[in-house]
PDB file of N, CA, C and O in Angstrom:
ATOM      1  N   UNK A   1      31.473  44.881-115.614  1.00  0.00           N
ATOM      2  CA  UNK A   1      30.787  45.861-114.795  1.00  0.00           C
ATOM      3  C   UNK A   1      29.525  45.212-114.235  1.00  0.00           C
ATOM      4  O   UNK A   1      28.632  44.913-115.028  1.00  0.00           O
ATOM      5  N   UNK A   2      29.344  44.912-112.622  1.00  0.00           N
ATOM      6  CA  UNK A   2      28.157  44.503-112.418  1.00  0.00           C
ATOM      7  C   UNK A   2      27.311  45.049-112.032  1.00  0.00           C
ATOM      8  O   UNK A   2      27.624  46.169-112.435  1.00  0.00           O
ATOM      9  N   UNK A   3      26.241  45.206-111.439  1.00  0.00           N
ATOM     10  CA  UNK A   3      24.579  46.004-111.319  1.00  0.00           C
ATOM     11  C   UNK A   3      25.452  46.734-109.905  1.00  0.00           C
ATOM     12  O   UNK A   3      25.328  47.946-110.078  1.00  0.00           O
ATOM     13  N   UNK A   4      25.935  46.594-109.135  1.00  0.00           N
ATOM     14  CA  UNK A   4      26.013  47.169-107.863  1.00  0.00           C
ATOM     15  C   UNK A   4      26.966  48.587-108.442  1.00  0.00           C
ATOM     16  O   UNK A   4      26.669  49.697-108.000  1.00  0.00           O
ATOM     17  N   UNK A   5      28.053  48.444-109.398  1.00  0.00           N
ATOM     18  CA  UNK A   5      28.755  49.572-109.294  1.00  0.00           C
ATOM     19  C   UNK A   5      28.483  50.132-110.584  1.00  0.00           C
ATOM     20  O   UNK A   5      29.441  50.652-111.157  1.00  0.00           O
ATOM     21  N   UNK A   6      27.247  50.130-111.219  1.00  0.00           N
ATOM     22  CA  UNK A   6      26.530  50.890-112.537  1.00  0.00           C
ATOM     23  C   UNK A   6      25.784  51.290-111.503  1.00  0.00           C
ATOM     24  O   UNK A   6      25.833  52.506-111.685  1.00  0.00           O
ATOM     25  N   UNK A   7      25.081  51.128-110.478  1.00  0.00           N
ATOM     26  CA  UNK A   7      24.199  52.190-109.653  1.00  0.00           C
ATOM     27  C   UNK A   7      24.853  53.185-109.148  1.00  0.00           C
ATOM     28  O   UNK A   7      24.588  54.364-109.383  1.00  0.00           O
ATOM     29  N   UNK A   8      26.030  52.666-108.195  1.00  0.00           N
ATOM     30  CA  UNK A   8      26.884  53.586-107.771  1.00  0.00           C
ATOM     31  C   UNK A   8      27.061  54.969-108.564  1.00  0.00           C
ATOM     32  O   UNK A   8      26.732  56.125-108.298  1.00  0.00           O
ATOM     33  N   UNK A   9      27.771  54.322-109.735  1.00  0.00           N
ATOM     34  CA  UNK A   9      28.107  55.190-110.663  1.00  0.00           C
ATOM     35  C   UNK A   9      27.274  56.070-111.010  1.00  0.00           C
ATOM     36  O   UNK A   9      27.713  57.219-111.061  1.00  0.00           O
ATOM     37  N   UNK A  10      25.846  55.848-111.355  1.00  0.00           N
ATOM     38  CA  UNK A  10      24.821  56.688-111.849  1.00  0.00           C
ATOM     39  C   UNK A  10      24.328  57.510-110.634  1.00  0.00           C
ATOM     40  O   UNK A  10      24.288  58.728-110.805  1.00  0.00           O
ATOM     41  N   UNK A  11      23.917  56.980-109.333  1.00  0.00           N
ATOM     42  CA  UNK A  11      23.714  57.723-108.292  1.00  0.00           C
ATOM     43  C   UNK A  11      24.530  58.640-108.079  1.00  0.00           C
ATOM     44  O   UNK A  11      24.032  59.756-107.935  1.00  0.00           O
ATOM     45  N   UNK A  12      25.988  58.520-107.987  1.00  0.00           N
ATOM     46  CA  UNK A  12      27.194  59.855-107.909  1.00  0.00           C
ATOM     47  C   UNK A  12      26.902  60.690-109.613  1.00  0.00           C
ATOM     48  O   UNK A  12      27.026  61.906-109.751  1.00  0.00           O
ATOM     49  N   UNK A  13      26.596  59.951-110.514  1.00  0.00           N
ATOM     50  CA  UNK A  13      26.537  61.458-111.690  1.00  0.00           C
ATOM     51  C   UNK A  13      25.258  62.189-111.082  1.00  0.00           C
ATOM     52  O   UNK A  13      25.184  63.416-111.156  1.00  0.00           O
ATOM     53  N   UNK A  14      24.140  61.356-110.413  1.00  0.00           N
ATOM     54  CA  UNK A  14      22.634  62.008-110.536  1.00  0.00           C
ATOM     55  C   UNK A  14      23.247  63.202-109.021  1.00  0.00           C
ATOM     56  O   UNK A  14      22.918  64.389-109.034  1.00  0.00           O
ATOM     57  N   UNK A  15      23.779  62.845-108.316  1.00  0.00           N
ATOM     58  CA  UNK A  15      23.797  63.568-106.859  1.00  0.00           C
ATOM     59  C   UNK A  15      24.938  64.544-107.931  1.00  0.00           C
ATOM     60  O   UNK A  15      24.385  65.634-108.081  1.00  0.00           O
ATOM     61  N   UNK A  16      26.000  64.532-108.535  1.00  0.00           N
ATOM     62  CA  UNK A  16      26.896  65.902-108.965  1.00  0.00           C
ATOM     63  C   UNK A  16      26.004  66.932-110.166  1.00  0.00           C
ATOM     64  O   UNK A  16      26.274  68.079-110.523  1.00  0.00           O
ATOM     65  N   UNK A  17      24.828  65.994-110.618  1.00  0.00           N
ATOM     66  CA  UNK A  17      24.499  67.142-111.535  1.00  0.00           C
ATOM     67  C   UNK A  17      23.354  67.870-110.364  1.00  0.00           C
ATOM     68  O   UNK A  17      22.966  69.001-110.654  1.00  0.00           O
ATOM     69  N   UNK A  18      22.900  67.332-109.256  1.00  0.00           N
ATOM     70  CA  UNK A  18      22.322  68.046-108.484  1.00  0.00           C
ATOM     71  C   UNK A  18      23.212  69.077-107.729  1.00  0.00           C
ATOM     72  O   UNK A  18      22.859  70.238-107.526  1.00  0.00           O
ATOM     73  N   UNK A  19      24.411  68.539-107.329  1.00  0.00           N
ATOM     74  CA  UNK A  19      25.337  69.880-106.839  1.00  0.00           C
ATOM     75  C   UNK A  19      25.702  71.088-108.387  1.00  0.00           C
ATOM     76  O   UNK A  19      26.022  72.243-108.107  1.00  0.00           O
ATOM     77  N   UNK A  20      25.617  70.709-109.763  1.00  0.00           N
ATOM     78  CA  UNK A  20      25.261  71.974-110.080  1.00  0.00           C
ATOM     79  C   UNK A  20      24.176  72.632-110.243  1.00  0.00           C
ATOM     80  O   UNK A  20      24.075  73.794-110.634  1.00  0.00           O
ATOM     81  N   UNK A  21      23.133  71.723-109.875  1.00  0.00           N
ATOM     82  CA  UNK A  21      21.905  72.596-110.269  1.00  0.00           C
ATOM     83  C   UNK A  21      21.425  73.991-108.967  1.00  0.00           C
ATOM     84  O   UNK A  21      20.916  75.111-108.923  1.00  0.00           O
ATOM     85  N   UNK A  22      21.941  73.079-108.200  1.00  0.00           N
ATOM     86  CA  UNK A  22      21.972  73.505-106.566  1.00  0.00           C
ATOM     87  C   UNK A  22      23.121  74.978-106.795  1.00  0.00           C
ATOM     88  O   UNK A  22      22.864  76.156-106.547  1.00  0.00           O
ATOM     89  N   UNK A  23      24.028  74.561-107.181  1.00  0.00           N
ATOM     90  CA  UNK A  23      25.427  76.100-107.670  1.00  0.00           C
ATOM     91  C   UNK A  23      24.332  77.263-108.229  1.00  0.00           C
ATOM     92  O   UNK A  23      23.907  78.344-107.823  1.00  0.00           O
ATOM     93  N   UNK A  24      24.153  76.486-109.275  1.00  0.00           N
ATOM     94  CA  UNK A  24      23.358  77.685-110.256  1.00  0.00           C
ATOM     95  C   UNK A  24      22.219  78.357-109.416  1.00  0.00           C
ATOM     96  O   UNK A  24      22.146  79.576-109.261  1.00  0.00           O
ATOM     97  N   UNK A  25      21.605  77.727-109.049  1.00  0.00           N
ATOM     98  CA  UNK A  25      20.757  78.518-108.007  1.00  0.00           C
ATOM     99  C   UNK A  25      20.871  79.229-106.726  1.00  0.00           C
ATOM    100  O   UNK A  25      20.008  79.744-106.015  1.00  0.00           O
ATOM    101  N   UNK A  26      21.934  79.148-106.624  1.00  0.00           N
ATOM    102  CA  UNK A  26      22.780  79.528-105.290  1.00  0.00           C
ATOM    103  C   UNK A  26      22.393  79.390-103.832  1.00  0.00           C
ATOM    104  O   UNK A  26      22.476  80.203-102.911  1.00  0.00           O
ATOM    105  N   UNK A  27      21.876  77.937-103.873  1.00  0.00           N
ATOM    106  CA  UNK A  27      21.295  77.421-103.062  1.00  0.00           C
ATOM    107  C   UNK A  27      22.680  77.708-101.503  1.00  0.00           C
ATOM    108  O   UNK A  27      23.783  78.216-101.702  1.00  0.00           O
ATOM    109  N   UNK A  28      22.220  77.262-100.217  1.00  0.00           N
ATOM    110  CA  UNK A  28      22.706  77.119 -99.283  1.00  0.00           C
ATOM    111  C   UNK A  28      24.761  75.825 -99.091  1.00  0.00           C
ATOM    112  O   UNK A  28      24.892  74.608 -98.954  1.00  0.00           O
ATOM    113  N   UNK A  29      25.695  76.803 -99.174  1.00  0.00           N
ATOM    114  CA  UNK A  29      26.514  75.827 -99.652  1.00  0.00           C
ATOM    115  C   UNK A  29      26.826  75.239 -98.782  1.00  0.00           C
ATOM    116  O   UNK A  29      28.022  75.087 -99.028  1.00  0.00           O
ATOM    117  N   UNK A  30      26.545  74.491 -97.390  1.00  0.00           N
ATOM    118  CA  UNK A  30      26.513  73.320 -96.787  1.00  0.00           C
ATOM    119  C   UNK A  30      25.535  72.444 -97.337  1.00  0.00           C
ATOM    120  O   UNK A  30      25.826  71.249 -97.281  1.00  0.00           O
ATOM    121  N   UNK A  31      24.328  72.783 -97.910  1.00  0.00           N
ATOM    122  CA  UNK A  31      23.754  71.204 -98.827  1.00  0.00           C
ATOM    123  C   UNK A  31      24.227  71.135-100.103  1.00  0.00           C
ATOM    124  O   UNK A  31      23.971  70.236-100.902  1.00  0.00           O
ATOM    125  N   UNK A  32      24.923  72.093-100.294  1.00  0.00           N
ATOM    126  CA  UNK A  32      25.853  71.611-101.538  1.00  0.00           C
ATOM    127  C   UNK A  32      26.900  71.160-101.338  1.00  0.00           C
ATOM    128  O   UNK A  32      27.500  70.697-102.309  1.00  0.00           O
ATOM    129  N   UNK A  33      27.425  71.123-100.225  1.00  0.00           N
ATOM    130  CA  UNK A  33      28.439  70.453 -99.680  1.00  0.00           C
ATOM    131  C   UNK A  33      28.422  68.675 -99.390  1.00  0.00           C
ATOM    132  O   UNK A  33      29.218  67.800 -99.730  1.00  0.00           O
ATOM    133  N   UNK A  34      27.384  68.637 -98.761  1.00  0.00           N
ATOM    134  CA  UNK A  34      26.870  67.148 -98.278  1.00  0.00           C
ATOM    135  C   UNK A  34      26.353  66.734 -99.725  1.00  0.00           C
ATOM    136  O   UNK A  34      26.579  65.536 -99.896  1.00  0.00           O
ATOM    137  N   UNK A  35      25.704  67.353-100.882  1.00  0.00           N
ATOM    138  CA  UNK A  35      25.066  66.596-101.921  1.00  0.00           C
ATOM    139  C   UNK A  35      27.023  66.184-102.682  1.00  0.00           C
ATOM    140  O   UNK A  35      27.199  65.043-103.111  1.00  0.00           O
ATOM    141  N   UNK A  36      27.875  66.906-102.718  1.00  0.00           N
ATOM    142  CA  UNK A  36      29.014  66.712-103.015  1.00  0.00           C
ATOM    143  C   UNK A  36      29.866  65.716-102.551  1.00  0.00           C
ATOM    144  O   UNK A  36      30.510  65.040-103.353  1.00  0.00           O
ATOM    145  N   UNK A  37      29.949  65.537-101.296  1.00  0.00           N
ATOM    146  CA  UNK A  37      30.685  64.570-100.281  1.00  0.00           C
ATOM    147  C   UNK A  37      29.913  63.533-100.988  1.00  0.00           C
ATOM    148  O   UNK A  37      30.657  62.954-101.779  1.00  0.00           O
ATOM    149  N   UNK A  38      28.622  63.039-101.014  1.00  0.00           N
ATOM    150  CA  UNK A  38      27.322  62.312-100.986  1.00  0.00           C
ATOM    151  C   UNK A  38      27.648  61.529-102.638  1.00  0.00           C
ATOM    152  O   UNK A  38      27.475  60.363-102.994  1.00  0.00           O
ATOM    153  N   UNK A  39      28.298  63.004-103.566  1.00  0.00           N
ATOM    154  CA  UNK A  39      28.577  62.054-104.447  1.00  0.00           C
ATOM    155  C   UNK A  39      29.737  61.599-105.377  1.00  0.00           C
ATOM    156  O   UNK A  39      29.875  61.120-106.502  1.00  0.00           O
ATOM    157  N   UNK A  40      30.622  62.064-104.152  1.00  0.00           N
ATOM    158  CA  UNK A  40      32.303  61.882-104.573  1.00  0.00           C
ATOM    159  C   UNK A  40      31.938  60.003-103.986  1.00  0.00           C
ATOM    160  O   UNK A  40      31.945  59.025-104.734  1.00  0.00           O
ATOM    161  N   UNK A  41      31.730  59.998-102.878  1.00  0.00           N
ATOM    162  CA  UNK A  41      31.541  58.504-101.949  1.00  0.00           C
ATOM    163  C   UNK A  41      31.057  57.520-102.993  1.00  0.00           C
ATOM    164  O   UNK A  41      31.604  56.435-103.189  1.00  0.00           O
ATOM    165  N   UNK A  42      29.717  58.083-103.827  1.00  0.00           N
ATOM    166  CA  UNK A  42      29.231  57.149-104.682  1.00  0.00           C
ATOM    167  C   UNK A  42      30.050  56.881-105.826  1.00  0.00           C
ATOM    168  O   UNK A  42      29.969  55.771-106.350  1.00  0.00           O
ATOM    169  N   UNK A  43      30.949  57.886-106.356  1.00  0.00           N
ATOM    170  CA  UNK A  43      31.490  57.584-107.466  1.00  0.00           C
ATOM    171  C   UNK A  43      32.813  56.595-107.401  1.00  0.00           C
ATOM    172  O   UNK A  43      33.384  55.781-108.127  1.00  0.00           O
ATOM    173  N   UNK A  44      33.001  57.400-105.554  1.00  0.00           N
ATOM    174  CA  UNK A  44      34.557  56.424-105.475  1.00  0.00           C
ATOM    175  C   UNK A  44      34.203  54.922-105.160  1.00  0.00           C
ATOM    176  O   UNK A  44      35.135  54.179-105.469  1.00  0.00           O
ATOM    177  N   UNK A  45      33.359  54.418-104.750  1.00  0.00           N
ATOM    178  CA  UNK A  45      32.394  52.888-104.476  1.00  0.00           C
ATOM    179  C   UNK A  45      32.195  52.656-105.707  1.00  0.00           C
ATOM    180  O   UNK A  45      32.953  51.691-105.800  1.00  0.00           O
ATOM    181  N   UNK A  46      31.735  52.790-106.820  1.00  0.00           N
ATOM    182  CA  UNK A  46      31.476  52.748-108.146  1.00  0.00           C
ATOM    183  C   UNK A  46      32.779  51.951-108.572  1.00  0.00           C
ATOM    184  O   UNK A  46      32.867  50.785-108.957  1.00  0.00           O
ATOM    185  N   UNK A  47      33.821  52.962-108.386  1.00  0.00           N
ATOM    186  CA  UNK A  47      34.813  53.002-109.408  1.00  0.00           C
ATOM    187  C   UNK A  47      35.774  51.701-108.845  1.00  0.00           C
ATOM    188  O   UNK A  47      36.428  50.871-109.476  1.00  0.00           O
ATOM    189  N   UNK A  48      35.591  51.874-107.545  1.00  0.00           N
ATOM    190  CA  UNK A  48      36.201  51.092-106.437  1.00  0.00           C
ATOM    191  C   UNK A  48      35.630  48.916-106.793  1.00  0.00           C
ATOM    192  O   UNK A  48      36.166  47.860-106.454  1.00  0.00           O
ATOM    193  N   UNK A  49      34.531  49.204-107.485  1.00  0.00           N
ATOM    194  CA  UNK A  49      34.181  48.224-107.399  1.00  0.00           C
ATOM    195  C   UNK A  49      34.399  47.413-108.710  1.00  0.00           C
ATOM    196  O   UNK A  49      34.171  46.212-108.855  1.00  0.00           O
ATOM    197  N   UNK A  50      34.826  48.187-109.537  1.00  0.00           N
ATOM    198  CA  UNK A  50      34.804  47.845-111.295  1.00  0.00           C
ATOM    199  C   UNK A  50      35.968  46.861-111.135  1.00  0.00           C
ATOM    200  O   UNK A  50      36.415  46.268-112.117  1.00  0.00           O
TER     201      UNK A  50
END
């Protein structure tokens, strides 16, 4: 595992626990949408890179 796709990885958990924090609050669901897209991309680059 090298430094580029342990960021990835952590940036897509940090952006999905923001899409629930964002749920729970029932924030606006187009920026919960883009924080989602934002961190499916990071996780699939992550995973993509292992």
């Amino acid at each position: 595992m090298n430094k580029a796709s342990s960021l990835f990885l952590l940036l897509g958990l940090f952006l999905a626990g923001g899409v629930y924090s964002f749920w729970k609050q029932k924030q606006s669901k187009s920026l919960i949408a883009i924080l989602a897209i934002g961190s499916l991309m990071s996780l699939a680059a992550g995973l993509l890179q292992l």
